[in-house]
C-alpha positions as a printed NumPy array, in Angstrom:
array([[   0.   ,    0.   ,    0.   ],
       [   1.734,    3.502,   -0.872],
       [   1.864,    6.249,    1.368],
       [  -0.49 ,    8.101,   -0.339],
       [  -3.402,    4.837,    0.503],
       [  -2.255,    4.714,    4.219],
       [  -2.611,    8.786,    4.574],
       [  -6.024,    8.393,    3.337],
       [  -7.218,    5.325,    5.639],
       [  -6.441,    7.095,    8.451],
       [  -8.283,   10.451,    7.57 ],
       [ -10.956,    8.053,    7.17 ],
       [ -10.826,    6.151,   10.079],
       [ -10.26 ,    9.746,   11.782],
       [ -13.668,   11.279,   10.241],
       [ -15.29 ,    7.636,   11.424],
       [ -14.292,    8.259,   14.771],
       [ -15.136,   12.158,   14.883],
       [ -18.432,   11.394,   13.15 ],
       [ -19.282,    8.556,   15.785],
       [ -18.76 ,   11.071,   18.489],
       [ -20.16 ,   13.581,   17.021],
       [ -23.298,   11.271,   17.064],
       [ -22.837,   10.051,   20.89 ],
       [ -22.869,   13.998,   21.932],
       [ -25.958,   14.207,   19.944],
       [ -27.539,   11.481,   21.421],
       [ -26.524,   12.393,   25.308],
       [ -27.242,   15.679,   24.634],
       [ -31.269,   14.27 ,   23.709],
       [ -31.341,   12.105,   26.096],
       [ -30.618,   14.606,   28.988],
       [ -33.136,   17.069,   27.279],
       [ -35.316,   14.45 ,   27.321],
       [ -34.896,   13.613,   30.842],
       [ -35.176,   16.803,   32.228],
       [ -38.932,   17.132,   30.539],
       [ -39.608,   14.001,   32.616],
       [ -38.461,   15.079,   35.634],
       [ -39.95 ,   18.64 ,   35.059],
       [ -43.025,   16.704,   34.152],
       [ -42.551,   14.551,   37.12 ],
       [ -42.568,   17.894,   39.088],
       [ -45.13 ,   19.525,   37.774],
       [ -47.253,   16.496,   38.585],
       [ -46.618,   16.352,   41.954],
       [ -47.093,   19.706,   42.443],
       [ -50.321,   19.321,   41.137],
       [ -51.222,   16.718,   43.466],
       [ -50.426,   18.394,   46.123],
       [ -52.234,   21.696,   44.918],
       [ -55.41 ,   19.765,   43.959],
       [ -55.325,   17.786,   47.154],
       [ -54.92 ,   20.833,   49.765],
       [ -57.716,   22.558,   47.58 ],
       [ -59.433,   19.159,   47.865],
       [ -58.734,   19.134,   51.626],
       [ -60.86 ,   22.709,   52.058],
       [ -63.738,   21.517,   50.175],
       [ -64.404,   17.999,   51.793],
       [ -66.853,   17.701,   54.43 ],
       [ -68.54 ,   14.348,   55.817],
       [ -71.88 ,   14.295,   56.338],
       [ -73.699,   11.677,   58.663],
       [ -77.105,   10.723,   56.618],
       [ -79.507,    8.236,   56.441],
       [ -78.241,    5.393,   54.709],
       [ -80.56 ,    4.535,   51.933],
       [ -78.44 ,    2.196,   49.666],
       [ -77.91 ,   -0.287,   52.569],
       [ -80.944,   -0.175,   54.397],
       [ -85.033,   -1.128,   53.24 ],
       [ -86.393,    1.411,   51.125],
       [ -90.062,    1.828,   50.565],
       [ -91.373,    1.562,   46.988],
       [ -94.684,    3.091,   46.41 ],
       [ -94.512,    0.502,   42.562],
       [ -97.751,   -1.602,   43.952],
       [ -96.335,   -4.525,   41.498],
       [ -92.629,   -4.165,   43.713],
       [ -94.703,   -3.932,   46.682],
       [ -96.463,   -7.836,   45.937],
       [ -93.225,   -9.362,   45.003],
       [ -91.82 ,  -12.524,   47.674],
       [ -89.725,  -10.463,   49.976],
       [ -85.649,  -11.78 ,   49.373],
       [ -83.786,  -13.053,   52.431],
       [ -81.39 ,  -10.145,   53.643],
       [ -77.908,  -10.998,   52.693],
       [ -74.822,  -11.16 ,   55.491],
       [ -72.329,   -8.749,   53.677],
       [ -71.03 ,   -5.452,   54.31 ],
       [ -72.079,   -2.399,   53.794],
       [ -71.747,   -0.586,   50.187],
       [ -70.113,    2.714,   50.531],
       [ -69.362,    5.605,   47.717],
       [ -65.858,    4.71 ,   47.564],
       [ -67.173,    0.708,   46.691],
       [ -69.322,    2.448,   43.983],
       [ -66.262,    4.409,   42.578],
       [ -64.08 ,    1.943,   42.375],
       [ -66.073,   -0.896,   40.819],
       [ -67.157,    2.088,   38.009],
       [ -70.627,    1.37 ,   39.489],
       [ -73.838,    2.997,   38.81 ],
       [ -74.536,    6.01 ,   42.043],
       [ -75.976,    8.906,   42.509],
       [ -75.352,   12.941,   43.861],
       [ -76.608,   15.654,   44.596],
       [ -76.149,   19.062,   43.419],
       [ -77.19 ,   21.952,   45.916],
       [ -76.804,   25.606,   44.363],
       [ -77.24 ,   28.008,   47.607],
       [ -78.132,   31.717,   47.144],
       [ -75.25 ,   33.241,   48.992],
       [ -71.702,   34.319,   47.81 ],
       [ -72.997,   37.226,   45.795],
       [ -75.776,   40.06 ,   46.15 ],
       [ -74.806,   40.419,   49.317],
       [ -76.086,   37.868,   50.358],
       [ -74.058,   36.337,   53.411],
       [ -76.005,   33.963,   55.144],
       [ -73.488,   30.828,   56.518],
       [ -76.354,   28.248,   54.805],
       [ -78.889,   30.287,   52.786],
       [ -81.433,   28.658,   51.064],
       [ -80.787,   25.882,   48.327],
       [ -81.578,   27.869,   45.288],
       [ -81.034,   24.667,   42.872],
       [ -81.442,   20.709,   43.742],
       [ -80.22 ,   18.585,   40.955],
       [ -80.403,   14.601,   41.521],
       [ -77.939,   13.141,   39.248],
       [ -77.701,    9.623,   38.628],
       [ -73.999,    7.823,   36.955],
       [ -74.173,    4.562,   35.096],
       [ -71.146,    3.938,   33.798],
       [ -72.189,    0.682,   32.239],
       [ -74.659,    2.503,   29.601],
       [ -72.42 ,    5.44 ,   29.749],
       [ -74.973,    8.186,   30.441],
       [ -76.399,   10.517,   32.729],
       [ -79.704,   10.962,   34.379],
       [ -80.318,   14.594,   35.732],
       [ -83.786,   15.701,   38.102],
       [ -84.182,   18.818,   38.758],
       [ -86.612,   19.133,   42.156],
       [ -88.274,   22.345,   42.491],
       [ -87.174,   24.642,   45.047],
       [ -91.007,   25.129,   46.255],
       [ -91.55 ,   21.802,   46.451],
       [ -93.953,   21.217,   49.58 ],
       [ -92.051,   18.423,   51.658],
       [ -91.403,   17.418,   55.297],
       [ -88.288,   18.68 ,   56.045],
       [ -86.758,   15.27 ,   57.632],
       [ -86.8  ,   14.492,   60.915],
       [ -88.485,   17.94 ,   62.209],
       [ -92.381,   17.539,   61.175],
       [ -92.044,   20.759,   59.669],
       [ -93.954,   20.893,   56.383],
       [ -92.445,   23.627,   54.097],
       [ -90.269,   24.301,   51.23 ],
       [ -87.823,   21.963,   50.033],
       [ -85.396,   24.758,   49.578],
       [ -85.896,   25.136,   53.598],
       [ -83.974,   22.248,   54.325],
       [ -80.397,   23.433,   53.636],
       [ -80.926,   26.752,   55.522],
       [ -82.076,   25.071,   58.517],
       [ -79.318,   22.393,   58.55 ],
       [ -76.863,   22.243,   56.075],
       [ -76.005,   19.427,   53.502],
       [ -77.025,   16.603,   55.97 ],
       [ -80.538,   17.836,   56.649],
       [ -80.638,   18.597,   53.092],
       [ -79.607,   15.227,   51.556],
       [ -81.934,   13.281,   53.968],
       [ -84.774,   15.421,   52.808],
       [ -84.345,   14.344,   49.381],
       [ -83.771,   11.105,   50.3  ],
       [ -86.892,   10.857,   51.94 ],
       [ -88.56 ,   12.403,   49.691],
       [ -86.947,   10.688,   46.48 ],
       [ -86.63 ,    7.124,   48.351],
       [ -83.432,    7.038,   46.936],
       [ -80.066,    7.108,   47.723],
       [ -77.495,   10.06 ,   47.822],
       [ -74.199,    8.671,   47.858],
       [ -72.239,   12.18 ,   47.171],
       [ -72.612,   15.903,   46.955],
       [ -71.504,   19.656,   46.21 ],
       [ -72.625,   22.255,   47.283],
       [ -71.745,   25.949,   45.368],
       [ -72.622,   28.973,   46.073],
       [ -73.24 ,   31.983,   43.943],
       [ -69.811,   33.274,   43.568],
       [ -67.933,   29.754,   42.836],
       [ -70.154,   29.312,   40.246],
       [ -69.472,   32.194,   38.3  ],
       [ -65.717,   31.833,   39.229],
       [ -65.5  ,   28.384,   37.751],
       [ -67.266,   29.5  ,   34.648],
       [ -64.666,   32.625,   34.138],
       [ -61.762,   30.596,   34.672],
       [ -63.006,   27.77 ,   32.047],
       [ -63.33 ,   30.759,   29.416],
       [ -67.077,   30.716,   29.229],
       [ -69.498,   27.918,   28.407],
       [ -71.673,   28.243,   25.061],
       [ -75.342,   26.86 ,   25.482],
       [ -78.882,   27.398,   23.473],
       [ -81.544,   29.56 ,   24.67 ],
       [ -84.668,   28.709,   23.747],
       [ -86.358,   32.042,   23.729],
       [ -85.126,   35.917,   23.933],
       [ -84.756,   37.419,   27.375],
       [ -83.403,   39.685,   29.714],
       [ -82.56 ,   39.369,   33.471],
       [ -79.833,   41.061,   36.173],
       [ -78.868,   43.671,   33.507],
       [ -78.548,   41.06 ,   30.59 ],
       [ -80.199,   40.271,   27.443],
       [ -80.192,   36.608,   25.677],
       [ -80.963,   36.317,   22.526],
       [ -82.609,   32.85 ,   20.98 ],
       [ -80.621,   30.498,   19.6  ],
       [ -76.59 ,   29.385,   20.923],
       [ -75.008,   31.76 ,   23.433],
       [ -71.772,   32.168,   25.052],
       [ -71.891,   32.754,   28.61 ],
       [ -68.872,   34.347,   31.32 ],
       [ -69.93 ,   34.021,   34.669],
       [ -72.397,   36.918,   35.901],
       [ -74.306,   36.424,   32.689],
       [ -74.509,   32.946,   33.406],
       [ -75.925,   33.33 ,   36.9  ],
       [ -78.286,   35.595,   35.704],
       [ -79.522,   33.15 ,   32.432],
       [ -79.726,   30.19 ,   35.356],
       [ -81.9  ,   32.478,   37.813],
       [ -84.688,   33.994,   35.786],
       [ -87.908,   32.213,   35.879],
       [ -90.789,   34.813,   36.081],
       [ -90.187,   35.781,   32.776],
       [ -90.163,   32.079,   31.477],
       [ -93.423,   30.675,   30.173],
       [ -92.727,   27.121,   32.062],
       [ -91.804,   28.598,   35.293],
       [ -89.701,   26.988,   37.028],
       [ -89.418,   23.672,   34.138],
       [ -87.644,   26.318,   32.077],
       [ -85.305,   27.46 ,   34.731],
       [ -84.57 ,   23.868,   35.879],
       [ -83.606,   23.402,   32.367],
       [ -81.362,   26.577,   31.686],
       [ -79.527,   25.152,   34.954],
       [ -79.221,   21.254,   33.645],
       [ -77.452,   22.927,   30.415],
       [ -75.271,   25.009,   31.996],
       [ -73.892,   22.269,   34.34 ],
       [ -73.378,   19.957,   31.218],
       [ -71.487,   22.398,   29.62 ],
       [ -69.097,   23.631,   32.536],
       [ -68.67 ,   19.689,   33.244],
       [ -67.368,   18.75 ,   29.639],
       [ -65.331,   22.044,   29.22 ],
       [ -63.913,   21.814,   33.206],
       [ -62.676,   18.127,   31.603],
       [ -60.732,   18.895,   28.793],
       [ -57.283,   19.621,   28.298],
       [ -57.626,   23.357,   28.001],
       [ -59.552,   23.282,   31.601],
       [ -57.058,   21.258,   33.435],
       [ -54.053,   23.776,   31.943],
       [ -56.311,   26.318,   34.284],
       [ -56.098,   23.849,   37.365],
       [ -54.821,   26.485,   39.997],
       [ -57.2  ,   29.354,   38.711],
       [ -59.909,   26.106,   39.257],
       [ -58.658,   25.412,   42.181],
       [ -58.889,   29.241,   43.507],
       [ -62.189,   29.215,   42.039],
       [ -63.518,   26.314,   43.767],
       [ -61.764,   27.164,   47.344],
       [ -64.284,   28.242,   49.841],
       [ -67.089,   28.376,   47.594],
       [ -67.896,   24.772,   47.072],
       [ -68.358,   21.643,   49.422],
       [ -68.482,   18.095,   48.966],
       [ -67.944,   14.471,   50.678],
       [ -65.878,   13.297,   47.713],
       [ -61.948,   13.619,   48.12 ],
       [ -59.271,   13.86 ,   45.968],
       [ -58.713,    9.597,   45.246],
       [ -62.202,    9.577,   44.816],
       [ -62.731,   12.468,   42.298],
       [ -59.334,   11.331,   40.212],
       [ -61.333,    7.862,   40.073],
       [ -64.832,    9.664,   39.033],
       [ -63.43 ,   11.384,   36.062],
       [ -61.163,    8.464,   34.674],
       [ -64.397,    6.033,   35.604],
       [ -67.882,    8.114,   34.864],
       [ -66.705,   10.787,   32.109],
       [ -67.964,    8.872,   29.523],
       [ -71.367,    9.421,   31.04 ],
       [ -71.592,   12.964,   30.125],
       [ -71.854,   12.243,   26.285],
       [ -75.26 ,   10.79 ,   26.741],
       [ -77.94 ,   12.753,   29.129],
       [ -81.307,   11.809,   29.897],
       [ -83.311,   14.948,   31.27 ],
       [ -86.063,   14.89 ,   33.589],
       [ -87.64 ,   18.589,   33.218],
       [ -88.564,   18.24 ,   36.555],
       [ -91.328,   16.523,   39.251],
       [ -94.564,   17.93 ,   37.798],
       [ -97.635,   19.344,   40.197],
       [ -99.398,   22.667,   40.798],
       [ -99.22 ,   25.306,   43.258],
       [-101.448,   26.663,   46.075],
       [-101.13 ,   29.017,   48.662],
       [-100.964,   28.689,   52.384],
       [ -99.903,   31.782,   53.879],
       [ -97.142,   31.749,   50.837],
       [ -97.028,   29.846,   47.648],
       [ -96.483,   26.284,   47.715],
       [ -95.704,   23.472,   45.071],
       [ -97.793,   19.946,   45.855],
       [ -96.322,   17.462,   43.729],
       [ -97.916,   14.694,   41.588],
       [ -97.939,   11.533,   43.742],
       [ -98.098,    9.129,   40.55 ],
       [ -95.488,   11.436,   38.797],
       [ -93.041,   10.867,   41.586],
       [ -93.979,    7.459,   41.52 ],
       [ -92.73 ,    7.205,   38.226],
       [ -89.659,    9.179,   38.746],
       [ -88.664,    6.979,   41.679],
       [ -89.304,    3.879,   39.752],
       [ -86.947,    5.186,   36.936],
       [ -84.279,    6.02 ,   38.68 ],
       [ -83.984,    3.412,   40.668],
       [ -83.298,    1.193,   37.991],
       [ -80.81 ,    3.68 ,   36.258],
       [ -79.211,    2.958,   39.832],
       [ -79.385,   -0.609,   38.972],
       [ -80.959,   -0.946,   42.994],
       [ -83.227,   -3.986,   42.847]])
């Protein structure tokens, strides 16, 4: 080989070598990149843990309630009522976290007070909105009943017939959940409670929520036209509230109020709301209760999301009004009936 060949060879071999280095830096230098975005990742994630579950940690509150799932529960079905009564079965108790879990079917309930804004700064207030919402995640959908706030009930455990909307004011989310549950016959195996101001908060921090209004109106300063809408938070309160100007009362309102919650639910659950999680988080702080804690709600939305994509709407429990030194709602008997009936098998209870 002539000197010329060997020179040559070894320039190659050279520009091998610098070319296989050149490659390994290249390859480090993605690597570390790479691992830093986990462990930044890695950070971020815990510090959203530990954001959501001290904001979590604020908003949870026990109650002690009847227990409805685990105990008899009347059915006013007359065919139910001649069926061979089952032996009772020796096992445990089911609790929420059970239903969670398993990605079983259960139910909440939804209390909107009227404090937090108005100036209106009552510790309890009175419950504004009651929304009985029932989860199956096996059919994937959700059943929502709105329960007027006039409803004429016995407030549980006082023999005190008034106002449905009574029951929170007088004793919080645990007179106010057995109420319903007497009422209903049903069990509630979680709640939330908002008030006035973290329900506009929530909906300014998602960006808005975009429903349809049936009909053109104007309430609290604010006009809606007919047809789709976009909605910050005042105007939202405001579109939810207004029922003497609706032509079905208080079935319209319930309705406004059922749309509005599906929409802040699916936009609260995307990527672009979870980006906002701290401004949620502020939102949500001291505004909002609820038994559910943070394992619990992680579970929910990876188990029951699905459920929002398919809603069943009950306009509400239908009856008529009288007055008795103030106006009163008497509902149907068979109407509830049905209701019950309904529900309880969404619940998958028999």
């Amino acid at each position: 080989m002539s000197q010329k060949s060997r020179k040559q060879k070894g320039r190659n071999k050279k520009s091998a070598r610098q070319l296989f280095l050149r490659k390994k830096r290249i390859v480090i230098t993605v690597f570390s990149f790479l691992m830093i975005l986990i462990v930044a990742a890695g950070g971020l994630a815990v510090k959203v843990m530990a954001d959501v579950a001290k904001s979590m940690d604020r908003m949870y509150q026990e109650v002690s309630t009847i227990d409805m799932r685990n105990s008899s529960i009347e059915v006013d079905d007359p065919v139910e009522k001649e069926r061979p009564k089952q032996p009772e079965k020796e096992e445990s108790a089911v609790t929420k976290e059970d239903l969670i879990s398993n990605a079983k079917p259960m139910a909440m309930l939804l209390i909107g007070t009227d404090t937090g804004d108005f100036g209106r700064t009552a510790v309890n207030g009175l419950s504004d909105t009651l929304i009985y919402v029932v989860l199956n995640p096996g059919k994937q959908r959700m059943s929502l009943l709105s329960i007027p706030r006039d409803s004429y009930v016995e407030i549980y455990g006082t023999g005190t017939w008034t106002k449905i909307n009574a029951a929170y004011s007088y004793g919080g989310a645990e007179l106010c959940i057995n109420t319903v549950q007497q009422l209903l016959q049903l069990p509630v195996d979680a709640y939330a409670v908002v008030n006035f101001a973290g329900f506009q908060n929530v909906i300014d921090v998602i960006g808005g929520v975009t429903v349809e209004n049936a009909f053109t109106f104007s309430w609290d300063g604010y006009t809606f036209p007919e047809g789709t809408v976009t909605l910050n938070g005042k105007e939202a309160l405001a579109f939810c509230r207004m029922r003497k100007n609706d032509p079905e009362g208080d079935f319209g309102r319930s309705r406004r109020q059922r749309n509005v919650i599906v929409a802040v639910a699916k936009k609260a659950t995307t990527l672009a709301g979870a980006l906002n999680y701290q401004e949620l988080l502020d939102a949500v702080s001291g505004n909002v209760l609820t038994n559910v804690d943070m394992s619990m709600a992680m579970d929910m939305i990876t188990r029951y999301s699905p459920c929002l994509n398919n809603v069943i709407n009950y306009d509400t429990l239908t009856g008529y009004g009288f007055s008795n030194n103030g106006w009163y709602y008497q509902l149907d008997e068979d109407n509830l009936a049905r209701v019950r009936a309904e529900l309880r098998a969404e619940l998958e209870l028999d």
